[in-house]
C-alpha positions in Angstrom: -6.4 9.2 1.3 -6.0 11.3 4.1 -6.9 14.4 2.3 -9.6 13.0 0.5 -11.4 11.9 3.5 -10.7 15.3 5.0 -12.7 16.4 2.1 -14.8 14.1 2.3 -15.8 15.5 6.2 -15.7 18.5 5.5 -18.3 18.8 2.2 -20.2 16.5 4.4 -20.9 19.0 7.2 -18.8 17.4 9.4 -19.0 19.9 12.7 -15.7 18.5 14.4 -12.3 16.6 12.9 -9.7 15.4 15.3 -6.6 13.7 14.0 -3.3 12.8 15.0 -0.8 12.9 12.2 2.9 11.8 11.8 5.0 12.1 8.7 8.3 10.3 8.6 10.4 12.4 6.9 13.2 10.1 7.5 11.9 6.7 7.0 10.5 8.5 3.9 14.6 9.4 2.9 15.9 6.1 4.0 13.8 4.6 1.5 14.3 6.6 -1.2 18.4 5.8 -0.7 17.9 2.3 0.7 15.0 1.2 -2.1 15.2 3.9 -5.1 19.2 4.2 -5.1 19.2 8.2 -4.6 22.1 9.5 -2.6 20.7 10.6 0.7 21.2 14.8 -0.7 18.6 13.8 -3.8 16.9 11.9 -1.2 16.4 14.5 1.3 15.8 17.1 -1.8 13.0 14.9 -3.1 11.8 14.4 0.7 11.5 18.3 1.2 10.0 19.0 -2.1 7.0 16.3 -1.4 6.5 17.3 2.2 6.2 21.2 0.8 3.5 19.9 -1.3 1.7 18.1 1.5 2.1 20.8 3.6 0.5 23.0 1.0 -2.5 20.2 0.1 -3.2 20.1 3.7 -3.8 24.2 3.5 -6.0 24.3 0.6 -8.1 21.6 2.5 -8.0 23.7 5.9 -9.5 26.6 3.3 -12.2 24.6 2.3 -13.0 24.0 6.0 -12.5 27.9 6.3 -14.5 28.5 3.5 -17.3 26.1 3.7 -18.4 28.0 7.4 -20.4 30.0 5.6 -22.7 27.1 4.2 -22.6 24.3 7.1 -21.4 26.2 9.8 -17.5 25.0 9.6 -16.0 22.0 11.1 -13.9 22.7 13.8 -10.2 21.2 12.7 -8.3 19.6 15.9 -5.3 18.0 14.7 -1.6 17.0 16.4 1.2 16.9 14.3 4.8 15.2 14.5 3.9 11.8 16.1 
């Protein structure tokens, strides 16, 4: 959802985007071994693997801000990470 609405700002001329954003990488693990039954090494495998991909979904959408200057002016990305 969070990259959708990005999206969503950004296609939409949004000029500025502030966000705070925390993953929990190890709530994330504890419930894969707590509620899906992985040991925590598959846990923490899947966990890494995942946060890569959000990692990189989160860059392709920073492009499109990147990209999009040229048409709306940009939108100005202001985010904290590892609340």
């Amino acid at each position: 959802m969070l990259l959708r609405g990005m999206t969503w700002a950004i296609t939409g001329g949004a000029h500025i985007m502030s966000m705070s954003i925390g993953l929990d990488f190890t709530g994330y693990v504890d419930s894969l071994v707590n509620n899906g039954g992985y040991s925590i090494r598959q846990a923490t495998s899947i966990a890494l693997r995942e946060y890569a991909a959000t990692l990189r979904a989160f860059d392709a959408v920073l492009d499109l801000a990147q990209a999009s200057r040229q048409f709306t002016g940009g939108t100005l990305v202001v985010a904290a990470g590892g609340n």
